[in-house]
C-alpha positions as a Markdown table, in Angstrom:
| # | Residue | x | y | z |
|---|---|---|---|---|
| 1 | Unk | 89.2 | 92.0 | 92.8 |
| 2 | Unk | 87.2 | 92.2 | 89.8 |
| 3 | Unk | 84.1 | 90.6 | 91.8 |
| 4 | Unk | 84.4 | 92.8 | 94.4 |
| 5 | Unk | 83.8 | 96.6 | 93.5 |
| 6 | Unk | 83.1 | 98.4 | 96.9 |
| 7 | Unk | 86.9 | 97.0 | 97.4 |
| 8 | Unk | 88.5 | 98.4 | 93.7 |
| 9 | Unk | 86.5 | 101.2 | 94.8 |
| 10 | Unk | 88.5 | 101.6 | 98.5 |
| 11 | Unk | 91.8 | 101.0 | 96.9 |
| 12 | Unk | 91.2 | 103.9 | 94.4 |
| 13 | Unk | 90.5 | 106.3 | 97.3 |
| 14 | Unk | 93.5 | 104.8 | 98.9 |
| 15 | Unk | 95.5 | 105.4 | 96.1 |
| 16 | Unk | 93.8 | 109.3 | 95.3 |
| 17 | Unk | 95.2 | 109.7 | 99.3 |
| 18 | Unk | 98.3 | 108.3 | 98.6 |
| 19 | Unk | 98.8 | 110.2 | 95.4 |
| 20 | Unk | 97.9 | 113.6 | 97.2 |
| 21 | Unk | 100.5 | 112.4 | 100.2 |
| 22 | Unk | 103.1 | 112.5 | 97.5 |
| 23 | Unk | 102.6 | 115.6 | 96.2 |
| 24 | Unk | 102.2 | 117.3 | 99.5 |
| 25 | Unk | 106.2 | 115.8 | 99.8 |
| 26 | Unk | 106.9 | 117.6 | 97.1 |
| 27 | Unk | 105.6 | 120.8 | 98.2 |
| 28 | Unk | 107.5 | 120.6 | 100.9 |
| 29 | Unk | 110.7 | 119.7 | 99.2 |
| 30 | Unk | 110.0 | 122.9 | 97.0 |
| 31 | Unk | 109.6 | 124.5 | 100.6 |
| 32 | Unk | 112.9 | 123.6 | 102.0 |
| 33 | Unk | 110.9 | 122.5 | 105.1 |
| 34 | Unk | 112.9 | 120.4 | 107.6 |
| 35 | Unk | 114.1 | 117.3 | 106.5 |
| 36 | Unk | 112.7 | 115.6 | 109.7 |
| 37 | Unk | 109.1 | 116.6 | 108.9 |
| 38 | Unk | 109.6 | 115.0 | 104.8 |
| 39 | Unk | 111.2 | 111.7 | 106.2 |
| 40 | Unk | 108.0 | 111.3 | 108.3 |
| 41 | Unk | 105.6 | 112.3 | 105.2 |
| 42 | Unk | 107.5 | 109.7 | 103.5 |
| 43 | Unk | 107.4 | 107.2 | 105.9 |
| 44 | Unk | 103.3 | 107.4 | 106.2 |
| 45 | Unk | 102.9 | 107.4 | 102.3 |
| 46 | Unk | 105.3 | 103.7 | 102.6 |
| 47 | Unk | 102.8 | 102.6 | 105.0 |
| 48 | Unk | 99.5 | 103.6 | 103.3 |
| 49 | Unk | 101.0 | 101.8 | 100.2 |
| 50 | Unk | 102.0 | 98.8 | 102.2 |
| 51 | Unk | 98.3 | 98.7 | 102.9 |
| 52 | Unk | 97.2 | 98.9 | 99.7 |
| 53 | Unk | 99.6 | 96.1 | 99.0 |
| 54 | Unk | 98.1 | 93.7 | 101.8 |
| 55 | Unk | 94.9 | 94.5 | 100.7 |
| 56 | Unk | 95.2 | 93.4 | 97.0 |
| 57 | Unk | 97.6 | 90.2 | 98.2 |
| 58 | Unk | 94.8 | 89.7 | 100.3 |
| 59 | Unk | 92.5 | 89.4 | 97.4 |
| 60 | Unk | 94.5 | 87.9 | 95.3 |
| 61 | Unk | 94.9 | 84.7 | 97.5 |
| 62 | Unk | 91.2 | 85.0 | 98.5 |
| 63 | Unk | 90.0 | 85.2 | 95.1 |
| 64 | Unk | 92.1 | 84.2 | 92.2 |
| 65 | Unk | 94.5 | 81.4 | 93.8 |
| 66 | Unk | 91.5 | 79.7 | 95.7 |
| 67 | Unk | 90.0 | 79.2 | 92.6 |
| 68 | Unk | 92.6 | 78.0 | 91.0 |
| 69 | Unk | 93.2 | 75.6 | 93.7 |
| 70 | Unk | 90.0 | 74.3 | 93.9 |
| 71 | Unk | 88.9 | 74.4 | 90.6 |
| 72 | Unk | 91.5 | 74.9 | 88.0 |
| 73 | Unk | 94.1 | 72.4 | 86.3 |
| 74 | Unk | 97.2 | 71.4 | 87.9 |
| 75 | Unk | 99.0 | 73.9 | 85.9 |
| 76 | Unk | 96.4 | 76.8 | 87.0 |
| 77 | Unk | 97.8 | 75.7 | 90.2 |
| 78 | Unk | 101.0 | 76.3 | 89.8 |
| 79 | Unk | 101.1 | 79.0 | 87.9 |
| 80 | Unk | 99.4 | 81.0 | 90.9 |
| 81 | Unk | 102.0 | 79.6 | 93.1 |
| 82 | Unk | 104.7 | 80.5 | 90.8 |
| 83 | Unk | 103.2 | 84.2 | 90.7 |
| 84 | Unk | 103.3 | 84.4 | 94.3 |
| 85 | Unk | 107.2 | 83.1 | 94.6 |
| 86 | Unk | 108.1 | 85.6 | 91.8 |
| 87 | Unk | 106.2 | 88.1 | 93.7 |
| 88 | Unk | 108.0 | 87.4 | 97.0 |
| 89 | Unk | 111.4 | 87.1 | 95.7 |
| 90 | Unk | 111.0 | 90.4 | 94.1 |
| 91 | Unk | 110.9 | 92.1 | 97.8 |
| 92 | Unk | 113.3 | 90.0 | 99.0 |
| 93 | Unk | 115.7 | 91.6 | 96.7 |
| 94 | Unk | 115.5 | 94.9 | 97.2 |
């Protein structure tokens, strides 16, 4: 990511989006508006996060485990690998 910054600077509008997604759920939590009509708000703010999540995975693997692949040590190597299983298991979890 750090090579790319027309990318950072994507995900930070993303993220700005996101965060006013968030509080617009929490105006209308302070509203009492239908319960329907939050579910859906929260439902697009998961998905614009998921995004942002395939977008830095994206990255990541592009970037930062090619490189390690093809130019770092054998422990480089793995410890990309071992990143990405932690991250992984992590979501399978929850």
């Amino acid at each position: 990511m750090a090579e790319q910054p027309k990318k950072r600077e994507a995900i930070v509008r993303r993220l700005n989006k996101i965060e006013g997604q968030v509080r617009g759920i929490n105006r209308m939590l302070e509203e009492n508006r239908y319960c329907i009509d939050i579910l859906h708000q929260v439902q697009a703010t998961k998905a614009a996060l998921t995004k942002v999540e395939t977008v830095l995975l994206r990255d990541h693997a592009s970037a930062c485990v090619d490189e390690a692949l093809q130019k770092g040590t054998l422990e480089e190597q793995r410890e990309k690998i071992v990143e990405l299983v932690g991250l992984f298991e992590g979501v399978r979890a929850k």
